[in-house]
N, C-alpha and C positions, 0 to 999 in steps of 0.2 A: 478527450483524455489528456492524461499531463504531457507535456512537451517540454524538453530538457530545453529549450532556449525560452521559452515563456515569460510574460510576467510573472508566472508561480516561483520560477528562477531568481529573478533578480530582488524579489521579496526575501524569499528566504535567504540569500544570499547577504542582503539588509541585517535580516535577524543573524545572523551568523556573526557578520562583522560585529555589530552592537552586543554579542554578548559572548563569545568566543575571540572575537579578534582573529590577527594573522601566525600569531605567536605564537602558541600553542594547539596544540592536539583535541579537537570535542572531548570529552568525559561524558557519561553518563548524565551525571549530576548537573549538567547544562542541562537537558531535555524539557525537565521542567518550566526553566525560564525560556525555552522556545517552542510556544503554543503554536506559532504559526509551519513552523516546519514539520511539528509531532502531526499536526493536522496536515499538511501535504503527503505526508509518509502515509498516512491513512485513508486517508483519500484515491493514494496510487494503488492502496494495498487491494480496496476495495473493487475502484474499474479493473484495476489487472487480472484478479480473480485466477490464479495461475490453475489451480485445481477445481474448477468448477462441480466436478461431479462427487467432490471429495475423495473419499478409500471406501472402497465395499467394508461393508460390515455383516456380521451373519452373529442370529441372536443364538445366545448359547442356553436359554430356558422357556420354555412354553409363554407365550405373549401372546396377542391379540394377532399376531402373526403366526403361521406355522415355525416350528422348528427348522434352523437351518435354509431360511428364507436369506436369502441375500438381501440386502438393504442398500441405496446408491442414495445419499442425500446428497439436493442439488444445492451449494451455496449461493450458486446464483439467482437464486429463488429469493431467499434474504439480501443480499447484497446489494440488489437491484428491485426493493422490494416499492412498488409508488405508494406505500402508507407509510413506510418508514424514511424516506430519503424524500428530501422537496425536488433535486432535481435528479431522478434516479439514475439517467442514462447519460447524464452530464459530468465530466469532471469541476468536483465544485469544494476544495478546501474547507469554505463553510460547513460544510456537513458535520465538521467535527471541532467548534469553532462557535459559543456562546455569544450572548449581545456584547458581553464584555470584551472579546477575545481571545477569551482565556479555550484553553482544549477542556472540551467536552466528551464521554466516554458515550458510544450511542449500543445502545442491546443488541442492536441491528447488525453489527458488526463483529463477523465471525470467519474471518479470513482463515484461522489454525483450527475450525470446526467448533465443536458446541462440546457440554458437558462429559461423559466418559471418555469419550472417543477424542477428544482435543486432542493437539501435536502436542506432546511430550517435551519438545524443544520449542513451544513458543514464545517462554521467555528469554532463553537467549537469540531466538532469531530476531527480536522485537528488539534485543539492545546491540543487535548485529548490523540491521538496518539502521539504525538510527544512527551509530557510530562511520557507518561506511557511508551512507549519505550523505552527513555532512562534511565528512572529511574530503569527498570527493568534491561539492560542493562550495567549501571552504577554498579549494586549493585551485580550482577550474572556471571556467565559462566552459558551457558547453552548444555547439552547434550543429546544424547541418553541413555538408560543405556546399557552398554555390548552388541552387540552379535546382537541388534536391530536399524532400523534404521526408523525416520519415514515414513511413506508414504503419495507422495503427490496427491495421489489420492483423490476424493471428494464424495462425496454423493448429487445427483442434487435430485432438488426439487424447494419451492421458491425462496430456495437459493443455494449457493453451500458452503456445508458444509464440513469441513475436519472429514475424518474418524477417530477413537481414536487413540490416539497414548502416548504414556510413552514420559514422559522427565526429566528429572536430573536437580537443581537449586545449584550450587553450590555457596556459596558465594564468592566475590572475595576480 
């Protein structure tokens, strides 16, 4: 999975410099010219999987289901799908990330859920992340301290939560 000190780090960290500079603030309007870090955002979004099991849903008209059938779709069924992803259980940027590499939009990829049922707010959460990751990004190195290393183990429940972990903000 991604690691806040990684080469995934100091790449994007490259595009940032190269197209945002120290100067100013990410914009939206950057996103575009940075394929490489749209594609880590998405990549993280995808191993993170925060909501694995989705939101119940219960049909509200006669379907091939009974009436009032609870419904639990798992995203992690797609998201970690081995026909759709080459390394499915791997954190791997490429995933979304053309021969060119330019960002690639993949079907496969449904982190705010699918059709009716989609998050409501996935387009601002989408320009929420993008803004706060690079800005943090931008402004940081990030580390472990000494001796420690995170762990990407999780805590399931409604959601899957990361266990605590220590981190280092150093400015840059």
């Amino acid at each position: 999975m991604f690691c806040v000190f990684s080469p995934y780090t100091e790449r994007v960290q490259t595009e940032i410099d190269a197209v945002i500079g120290s100067s100013r603030a990410p914009s939206l309007n950057d996103k575009e010219d940075m394929p490489y870090t749209n594609a880590v955002i998405h990549e993280i979004q995808r191993m993170g999987n925060i909501l694995p099991l989705n939101v119940i849903h219960m049909a509200t008209k006669d379907t091939t289901l009974d009436k009032e059938t609870i419904i639990m779709p798992t995203l992690t069924s797609v998201l970690h799908d081995e026909t759709m992803w080459e390394t499915s259980h791997s954190f791997n940027p490429q995933h979304f990330l053309d021969q060119d590499g330019q960002f690639r939009k993949r079907e496969a990829f449904l982190p705010f859920s699918a059709g009716k049922r989609v998050c409501p707010g996935e387009q601002l959460a989408r320009a929420e992340v993008f803004l706060f990751f690079t800005s943090l990004l931008q402004r940081f190195s990030l580390s472990a301290p000494d001796g420690e290393q995170p762990s990407l183990e999780f805590k399931l429940g409604g959601t899957h939560s990361p266990k605590p972990y220590r981190l280092c903000a150093v400015p840059r």
